[in-house]
One Martini backbone bead per residue (centre of mass of N, CA, C, O) as a GRO file, in nm:
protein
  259
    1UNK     BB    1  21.921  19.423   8.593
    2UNK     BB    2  22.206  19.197   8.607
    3UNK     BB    3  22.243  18.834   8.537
    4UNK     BB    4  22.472  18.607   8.542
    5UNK     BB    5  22.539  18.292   8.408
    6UNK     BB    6  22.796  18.033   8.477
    7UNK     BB    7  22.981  17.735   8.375
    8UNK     BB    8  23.349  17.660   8.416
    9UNK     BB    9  23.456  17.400   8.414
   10UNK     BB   10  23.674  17.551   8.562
   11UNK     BB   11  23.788  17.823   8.623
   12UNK     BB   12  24.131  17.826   8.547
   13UNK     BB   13  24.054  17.763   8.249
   14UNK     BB   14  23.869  17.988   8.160
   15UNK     BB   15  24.037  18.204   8.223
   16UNK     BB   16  24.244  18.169   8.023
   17UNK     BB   17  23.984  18.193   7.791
   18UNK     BB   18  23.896  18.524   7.932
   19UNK     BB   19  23.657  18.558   8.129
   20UNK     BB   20  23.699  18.770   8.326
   21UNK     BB   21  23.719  19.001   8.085
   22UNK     BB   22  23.421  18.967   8.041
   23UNK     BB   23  23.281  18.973   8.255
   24UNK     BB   24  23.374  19.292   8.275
   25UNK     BB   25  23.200  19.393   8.034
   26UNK     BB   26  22.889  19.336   8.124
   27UNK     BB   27  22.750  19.503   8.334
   28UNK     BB   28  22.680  19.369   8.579
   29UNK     BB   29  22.528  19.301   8.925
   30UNK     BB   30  22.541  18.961   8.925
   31UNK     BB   31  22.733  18.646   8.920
   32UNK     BB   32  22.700  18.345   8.838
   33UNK     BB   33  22.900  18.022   8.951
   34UNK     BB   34  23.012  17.726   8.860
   35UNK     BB   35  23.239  17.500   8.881
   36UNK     BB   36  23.521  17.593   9.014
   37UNK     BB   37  23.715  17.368   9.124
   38UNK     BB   38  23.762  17.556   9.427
   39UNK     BB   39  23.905  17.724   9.661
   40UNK     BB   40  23.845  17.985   9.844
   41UNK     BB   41  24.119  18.050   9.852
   42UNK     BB   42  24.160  18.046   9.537
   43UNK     BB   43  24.013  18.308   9.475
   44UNK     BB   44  24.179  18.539   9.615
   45UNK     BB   45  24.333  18.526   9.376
   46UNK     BB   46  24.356  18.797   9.181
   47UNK     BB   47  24.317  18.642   8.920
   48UNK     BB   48  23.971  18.635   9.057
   49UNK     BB   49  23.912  18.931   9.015
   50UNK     BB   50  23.677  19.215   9.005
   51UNK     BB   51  23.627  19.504   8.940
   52UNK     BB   52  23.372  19.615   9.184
   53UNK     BB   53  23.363  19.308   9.313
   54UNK     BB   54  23.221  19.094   9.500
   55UNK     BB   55  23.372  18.793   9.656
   56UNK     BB   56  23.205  18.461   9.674
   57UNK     BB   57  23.230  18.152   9.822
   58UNK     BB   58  23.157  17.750   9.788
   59UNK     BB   59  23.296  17.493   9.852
   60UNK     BB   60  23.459  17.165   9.843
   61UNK     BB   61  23.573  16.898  10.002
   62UNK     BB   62  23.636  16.797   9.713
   63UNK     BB   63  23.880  16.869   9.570
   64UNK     BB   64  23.819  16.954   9.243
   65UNK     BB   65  23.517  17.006   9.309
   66UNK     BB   66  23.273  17.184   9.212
   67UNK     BB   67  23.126  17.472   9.308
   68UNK     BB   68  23.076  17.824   9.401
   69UNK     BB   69  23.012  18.162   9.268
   70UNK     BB   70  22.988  18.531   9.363
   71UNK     BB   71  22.940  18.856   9.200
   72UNK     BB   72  22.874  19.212   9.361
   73UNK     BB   73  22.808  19.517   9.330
   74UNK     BB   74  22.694  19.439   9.583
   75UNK     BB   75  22.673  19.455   9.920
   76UNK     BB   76  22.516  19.223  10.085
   77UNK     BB   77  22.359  19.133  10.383
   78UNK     BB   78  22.372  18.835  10.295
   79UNK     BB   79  22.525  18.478  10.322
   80UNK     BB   80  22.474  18.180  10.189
   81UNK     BB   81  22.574  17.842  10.281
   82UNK     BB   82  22.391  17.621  10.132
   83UNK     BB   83  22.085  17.358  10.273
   84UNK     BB   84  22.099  17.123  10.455
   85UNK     BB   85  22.230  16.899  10.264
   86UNK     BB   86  22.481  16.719  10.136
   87UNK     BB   87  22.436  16.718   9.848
   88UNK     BB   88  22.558  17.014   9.852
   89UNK     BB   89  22.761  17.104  10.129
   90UNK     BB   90  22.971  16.902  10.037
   91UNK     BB   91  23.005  17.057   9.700
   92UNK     BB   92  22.927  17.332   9.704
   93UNK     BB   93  22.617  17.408   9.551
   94UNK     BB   94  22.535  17.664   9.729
   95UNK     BB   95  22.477  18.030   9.706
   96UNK     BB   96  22.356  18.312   9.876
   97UNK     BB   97  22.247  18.675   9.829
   98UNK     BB   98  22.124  18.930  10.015
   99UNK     BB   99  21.860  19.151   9.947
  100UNK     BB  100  21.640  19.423   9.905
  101UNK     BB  101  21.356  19.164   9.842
  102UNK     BB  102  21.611  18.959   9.761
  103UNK     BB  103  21.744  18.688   9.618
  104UNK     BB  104  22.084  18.521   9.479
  105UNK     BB  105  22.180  18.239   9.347
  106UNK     BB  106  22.394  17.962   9.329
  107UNK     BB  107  22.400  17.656   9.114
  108UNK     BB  108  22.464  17.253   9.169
  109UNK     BB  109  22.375  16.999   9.019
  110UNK     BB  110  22.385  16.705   8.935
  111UNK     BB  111  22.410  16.539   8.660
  112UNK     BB  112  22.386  16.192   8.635
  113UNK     BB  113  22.673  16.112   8.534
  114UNK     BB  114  22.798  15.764   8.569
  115UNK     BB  115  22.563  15.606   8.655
  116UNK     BB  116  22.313  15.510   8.908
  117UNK     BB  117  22.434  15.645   9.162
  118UNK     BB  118  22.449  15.930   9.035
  119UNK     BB  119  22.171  15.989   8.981
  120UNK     BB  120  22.039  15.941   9.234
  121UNK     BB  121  22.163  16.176   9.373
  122UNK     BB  122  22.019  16.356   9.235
  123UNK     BB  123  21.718  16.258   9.291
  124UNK     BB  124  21.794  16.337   9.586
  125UNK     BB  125  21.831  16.643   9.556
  126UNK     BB  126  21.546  16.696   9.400
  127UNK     BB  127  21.397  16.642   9.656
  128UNK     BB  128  21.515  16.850   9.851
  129UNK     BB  129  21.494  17.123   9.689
  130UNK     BB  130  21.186  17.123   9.691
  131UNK     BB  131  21.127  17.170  10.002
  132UNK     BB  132  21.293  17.431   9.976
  133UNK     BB  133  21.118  17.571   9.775
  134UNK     BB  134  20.856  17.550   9.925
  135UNK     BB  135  20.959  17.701  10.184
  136UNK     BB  136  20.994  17.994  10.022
  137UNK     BB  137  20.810  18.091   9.817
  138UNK     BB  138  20.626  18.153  10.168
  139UNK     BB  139  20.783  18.421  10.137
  140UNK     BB  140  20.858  18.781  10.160
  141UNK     BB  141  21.020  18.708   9.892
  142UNK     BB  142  21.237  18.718   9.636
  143UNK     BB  143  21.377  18.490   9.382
  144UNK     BB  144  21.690  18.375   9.262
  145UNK     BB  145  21.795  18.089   9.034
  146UNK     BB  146  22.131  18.007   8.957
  147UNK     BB  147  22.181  17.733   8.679
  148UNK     BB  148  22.284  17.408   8.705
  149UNK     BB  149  22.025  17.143   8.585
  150UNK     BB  150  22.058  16.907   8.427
  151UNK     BB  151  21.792  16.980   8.230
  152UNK     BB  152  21.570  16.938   7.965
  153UNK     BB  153  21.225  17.012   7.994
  154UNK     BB  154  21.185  16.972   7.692
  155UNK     BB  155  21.222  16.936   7.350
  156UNK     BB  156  21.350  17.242   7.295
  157UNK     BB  157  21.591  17.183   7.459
  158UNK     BB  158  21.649  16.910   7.265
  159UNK     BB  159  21.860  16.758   7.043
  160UNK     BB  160  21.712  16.503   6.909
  161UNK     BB  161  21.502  16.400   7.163
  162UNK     BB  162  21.421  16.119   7.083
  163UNK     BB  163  21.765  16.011   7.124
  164UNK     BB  164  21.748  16.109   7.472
  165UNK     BB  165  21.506  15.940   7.657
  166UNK     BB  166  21.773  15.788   7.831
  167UNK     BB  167  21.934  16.053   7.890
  168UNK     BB  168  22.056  16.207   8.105
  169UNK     BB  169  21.843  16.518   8.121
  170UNK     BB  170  21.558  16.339   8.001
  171UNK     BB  171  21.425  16.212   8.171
  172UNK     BB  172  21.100  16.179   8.302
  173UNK     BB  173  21.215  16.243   8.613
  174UNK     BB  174  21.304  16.519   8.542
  175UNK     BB  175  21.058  16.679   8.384
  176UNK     BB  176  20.892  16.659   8.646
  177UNK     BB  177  21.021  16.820   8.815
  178UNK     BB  178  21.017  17.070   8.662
  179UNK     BB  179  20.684  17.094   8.617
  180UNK     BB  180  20.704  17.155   8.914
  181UNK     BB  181  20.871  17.397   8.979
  182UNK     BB  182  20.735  17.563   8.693
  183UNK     BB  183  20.406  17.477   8.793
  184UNK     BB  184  20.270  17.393   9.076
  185UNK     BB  185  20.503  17.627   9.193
  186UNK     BB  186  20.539  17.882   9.002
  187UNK     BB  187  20.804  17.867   8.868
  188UNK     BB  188  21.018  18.093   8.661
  189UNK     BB  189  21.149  18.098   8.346
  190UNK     BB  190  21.306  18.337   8.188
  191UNK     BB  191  21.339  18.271   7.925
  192UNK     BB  192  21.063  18.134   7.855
  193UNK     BB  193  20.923  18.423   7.883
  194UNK     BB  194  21.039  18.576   7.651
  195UNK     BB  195  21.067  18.260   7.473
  196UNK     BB  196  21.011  17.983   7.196
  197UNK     BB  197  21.297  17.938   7.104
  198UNK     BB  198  21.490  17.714   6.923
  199UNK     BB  199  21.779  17.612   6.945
  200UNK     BB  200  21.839  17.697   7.296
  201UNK     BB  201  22.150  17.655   7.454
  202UNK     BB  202  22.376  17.549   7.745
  203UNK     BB  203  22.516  17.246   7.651
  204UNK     BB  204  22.790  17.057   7.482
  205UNK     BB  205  22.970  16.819   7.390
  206UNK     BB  206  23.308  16.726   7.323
  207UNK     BB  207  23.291  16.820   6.990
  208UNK     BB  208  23.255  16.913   6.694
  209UNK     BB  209  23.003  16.787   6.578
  210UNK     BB  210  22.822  16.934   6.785
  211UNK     BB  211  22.885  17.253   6.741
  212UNK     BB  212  22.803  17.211   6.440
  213UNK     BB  213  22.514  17.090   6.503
  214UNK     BB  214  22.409  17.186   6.787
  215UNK     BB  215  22.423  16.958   7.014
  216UNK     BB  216  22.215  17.043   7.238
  217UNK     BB  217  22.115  17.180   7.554
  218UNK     BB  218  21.948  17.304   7.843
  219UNK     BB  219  22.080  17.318   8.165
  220UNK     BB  220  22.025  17.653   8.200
  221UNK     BB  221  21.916  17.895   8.471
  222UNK     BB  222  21.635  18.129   8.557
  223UNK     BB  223  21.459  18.102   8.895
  224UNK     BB  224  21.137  18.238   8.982
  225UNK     BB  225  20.938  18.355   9.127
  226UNK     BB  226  20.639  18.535   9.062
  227UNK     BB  227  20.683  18.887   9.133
  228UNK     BB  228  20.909  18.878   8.860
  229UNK     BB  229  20.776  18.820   8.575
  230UNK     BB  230  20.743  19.111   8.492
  231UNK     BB  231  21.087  19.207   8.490
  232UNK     BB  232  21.131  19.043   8.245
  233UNK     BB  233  21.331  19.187   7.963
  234UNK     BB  234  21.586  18.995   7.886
  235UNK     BB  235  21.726  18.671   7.722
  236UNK     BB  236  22.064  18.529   7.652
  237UNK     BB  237  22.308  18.239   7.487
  238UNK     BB  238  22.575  18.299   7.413
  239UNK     BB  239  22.800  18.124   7.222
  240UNK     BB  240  22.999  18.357   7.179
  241UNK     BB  241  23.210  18.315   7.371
  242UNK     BB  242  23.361  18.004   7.537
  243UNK     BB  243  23.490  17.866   7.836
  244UNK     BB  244  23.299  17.595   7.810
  245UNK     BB  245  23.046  17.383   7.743
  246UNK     BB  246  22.924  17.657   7.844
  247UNK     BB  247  22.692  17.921   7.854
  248UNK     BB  248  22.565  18.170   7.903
  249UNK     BB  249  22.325  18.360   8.093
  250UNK     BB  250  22.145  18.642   8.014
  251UNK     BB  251  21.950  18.871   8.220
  252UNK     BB  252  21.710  19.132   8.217
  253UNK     BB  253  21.605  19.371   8.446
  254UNK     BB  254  21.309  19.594   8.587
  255UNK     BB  255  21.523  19.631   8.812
  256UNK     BB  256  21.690  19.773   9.156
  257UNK     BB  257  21.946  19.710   9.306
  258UNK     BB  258  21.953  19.661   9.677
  259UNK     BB  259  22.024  19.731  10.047
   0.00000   0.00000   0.00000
């Protein structure tokens, strides 16, 4: 099984950028898509569909704002868009996929970048998902959380890290939060199975300076149960080609995806 994450920081640019088309050669079996800023209905059109796949979206109340998309070659048992929490439904941050034995999400933290409020905002949706995390782990099926969660979890996780320690994505309470949902809470970072090579990003400021000198950050994860960790076959960040400041991450399993 494969299953792409990827940021689209708005579908209709990637498009433009040749997505659709990276996306249809890669012999996916579930694409997870984050911030389409579009709404489902524009998504109905031809111009956003993959041969071959089923295409499910959801969308924020405030237009060109957020939104999450999956497409999957296989149609899913059940679809469920949301997480019962404001700052994810109201923004259309989550869409999951239910399968036989698995569910498979795609997921829109907020950044936190652009002062205080924002932040809050953060902080207010990551204690939200903890209690939902909580009660899923608890379930007898495996998950996969697919999405940018705005955090680099690490040092290695980003460039120059001594000089990041005060701003949205590495701050001391966003690091914590990781720890606890991948260390107390037991769920596995698929990447982070695989490798603990440095210097692998999944997102960058949007400068040349930033791209020539790999000033990344890695925002972009899937996140599993732990019944999943040894079927983690291969993880990896494709610089290029790139559709938008994120890179796609592309995650291969030892599992067969069913219905």
């Amino acid at each position: 099984m494969r299953i792409i994450s990827v940021n689209v920081n708005g579908i209709q640019a990637a498009a433009e950028r040749g997505l659709l088309s990276w996306l249809q050669a890669q012999n996916a079996d579930v694409i997870c898509v984050q911030d389409t800023r579009a709404s489902a209905f524009e998504l109905d059109d031809p111009a956003f569909q993959l041969d071959g796949y089923f295409l499910y979206a959801c969308d924020a109340e405030v237009p060109a704002q957020g939104g999450v998309a999956l497409y999957s070659r296989l149609q899913p048992k059940a679809v469920i868009s949301g997480l019962g929490f404001e700052m994810a439904d109201r923004y259309g941050r989550y869409l999951q996929a239910d399968f036989d034995k698995v569910s498979i999400a795609t997921l829109l933290l907020p950044s936190g970048q652009g002062g205080d409020e924002n932040l809050n905002h953060k902080f207010k949706f990551m204690d939200d998902f903890t209690h939902y995390l909580d009660k899923q782990r608890r379930k007898r099926r495996e998950y996969i959380y697919c999405g940018s969660l705005y955090v680099a979890h690490q040092k290695l996780d980003v460039k120059n890290w001594r000089d990041c320690q005060q701003l949205p994505g590495f701050l001391a309470p966003e690091r914590a939060w990781m720890d606890e949902v991948v260390g107390n809470m037991g769920y596995v970072d698929a990447l982070r199975e695989v490798t603990r090579e440095g210097d692998l990003y999944s997102w960058w400021p949007d400068s040349e300076q930033a791209e020539m000198l790999n000033l990344g950050w890695r925002f972009d994860y899937q996140l599993l149960t732990p019944g999943l960790r040894r079927f983690v076959r291969s993880a990896r960040l494709p610089r290029q080609p790139r559709f938008s400041q994120h890179a796609p991450l592309i995650v291969d399993y030892d599992w067969m995806l069913s219905v």
